[in-house]
N, C-alpha and C positions, 0 to 999 in steps of 0.2 A: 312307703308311698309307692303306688304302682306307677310307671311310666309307661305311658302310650306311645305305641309306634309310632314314627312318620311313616305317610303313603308315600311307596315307592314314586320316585321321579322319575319325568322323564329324560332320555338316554344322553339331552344335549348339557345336562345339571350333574352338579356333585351332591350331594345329602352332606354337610358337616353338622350336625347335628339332629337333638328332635326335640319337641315341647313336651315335660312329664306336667299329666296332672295336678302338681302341686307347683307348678308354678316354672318349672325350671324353663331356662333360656336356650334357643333353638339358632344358631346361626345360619344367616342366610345364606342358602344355597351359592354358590360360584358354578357362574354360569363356563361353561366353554366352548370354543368355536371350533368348528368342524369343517378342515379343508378340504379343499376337491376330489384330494387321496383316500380321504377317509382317516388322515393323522389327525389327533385332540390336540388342540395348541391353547396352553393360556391363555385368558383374556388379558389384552394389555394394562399395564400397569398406568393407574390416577399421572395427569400431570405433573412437575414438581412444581412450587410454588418457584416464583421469580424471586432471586436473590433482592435482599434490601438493598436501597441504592445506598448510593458512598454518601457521605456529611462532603458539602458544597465549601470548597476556600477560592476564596474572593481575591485575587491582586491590584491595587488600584496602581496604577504608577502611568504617569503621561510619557517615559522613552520607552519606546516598541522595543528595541533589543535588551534590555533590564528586565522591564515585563514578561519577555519570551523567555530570557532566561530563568527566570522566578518559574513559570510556569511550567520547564520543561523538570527542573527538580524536585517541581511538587508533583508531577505525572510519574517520573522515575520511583513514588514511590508505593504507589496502585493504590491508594486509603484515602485519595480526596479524588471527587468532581471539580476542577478548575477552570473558573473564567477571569479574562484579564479584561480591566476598566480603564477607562481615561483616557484612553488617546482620543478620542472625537467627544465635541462638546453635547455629544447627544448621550453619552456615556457620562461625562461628568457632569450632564443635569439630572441622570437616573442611577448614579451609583448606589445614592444612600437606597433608596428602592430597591434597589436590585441585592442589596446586601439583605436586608432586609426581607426578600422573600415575596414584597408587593404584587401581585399577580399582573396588576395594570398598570407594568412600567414597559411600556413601546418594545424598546429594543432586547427586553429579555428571554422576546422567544425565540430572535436570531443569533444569539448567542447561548442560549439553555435551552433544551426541551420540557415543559409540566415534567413532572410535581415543581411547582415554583418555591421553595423551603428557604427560609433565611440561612446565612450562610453560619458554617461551622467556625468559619477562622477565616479572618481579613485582614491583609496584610497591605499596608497602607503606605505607600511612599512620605515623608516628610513634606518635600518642596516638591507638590507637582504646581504645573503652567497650567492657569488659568486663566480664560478671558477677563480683563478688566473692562470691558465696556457695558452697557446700562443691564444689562441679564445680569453681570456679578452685583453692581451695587442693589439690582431691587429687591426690597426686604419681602420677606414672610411676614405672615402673619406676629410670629415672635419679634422681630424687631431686626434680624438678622439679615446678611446679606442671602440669598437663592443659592449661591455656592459655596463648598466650602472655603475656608483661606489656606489653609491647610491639612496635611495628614492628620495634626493634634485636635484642628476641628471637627473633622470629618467624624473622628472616634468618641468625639464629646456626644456628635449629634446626635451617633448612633445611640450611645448608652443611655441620650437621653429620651429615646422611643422606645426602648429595652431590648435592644440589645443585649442577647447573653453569650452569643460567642467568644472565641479567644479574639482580641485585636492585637494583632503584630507591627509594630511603626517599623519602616525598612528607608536606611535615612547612613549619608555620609556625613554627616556631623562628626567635629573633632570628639573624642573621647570626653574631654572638658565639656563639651556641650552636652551632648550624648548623659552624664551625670547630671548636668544642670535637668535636662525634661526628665527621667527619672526622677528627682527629688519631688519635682512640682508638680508631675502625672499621674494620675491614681488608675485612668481609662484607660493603660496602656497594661499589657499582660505583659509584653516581650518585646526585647529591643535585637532589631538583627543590622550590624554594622553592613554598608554596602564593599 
């Protein structure tokens, strides 16, 4: 098969290849930039794409110093996005949301910037303080109180809107206790002694 030349280009292009006859493939020229000097300098190199972001973990716990501390050893280890829940009741009426990924929970833009993604791993205080007045007892739709009662509820809730992350209960419970909700918890992946 005879291959047909390419027509010479002009001065500011490279020729990397040329189209034969039968089909063959012809790469596109690379253009190059020509500075004030008269030196040829490569055309800058494509963008790189933006790194993926980190899998999001969730800390719920209502004491700020527990919380910060949880927080600052899941930072030390550069593999999660961290935000901590529950100290304000505006937070623990949008935890399960915010775990969750919800886009239209209030307070998750000032605490997370978009992509709003449910979280990778939640790690759930046992006994946080919650409001008992008429916000805790009025029911949902399910029949349930609006807040959780507990970390064991909170992780029931979640798995039961599916929830597939890891749930972590982070709880001072004596050892004997500590066995007791293991036996009886299925929702729970991992137990971390306080």
């Amino acid at each position: 098969a005879a291959i047909a030349h390419a027509k010479r280009k002009p001065a500011d292009t490279h020729d990397e290849g040329a189209v034969g006859s039968a089909g063959a493939v012809m790469r596109a020229p690379r253009r190059r930039r020509h500075t004030h000097d008269g030196d040829i300098t490569p055309a800058p190199a494509p963008p790189t794409p933006a790194p993926a972001p980190k899998p999001l973990c969730v800390v719920v716990d209502d004491d700020a110093l527990v919380q910060q501390v949880m927080l600052l050893q899941i930072d030390s280890l550069g593999t999660h996005e961290t935000v901590g829940l529950g100290l304000t009741l505006e937070q623990q009426h949008r935890m399960e949301d915010i775990i969750m990924g919800v886009r239209s929970a209030r307070c998750l833009e000032e605490l997370l910037p978009p992509p709003h993604v449910p979280a990778a791993v939640a790690i759930l205080d046992l006994h946080f303080e919650l409001p008992h007045g008429p916000e805790w007892r009025a029911a949902r739709e399910d029949g349930r109180p609006m807040l959780p009662e507990d970390g064991l509820d909170l992780a029931e809730r979640l798995r039961l809107r599916g929830f597939t992350g890891i749930i972590i209960l982070h709880t001072g419970e004596t050892a004997q206790r500590l066995e007791q909700i293991r036996q009886q918890n299925i929702t729970i992946d991992l137990f971390i002694e306080k």
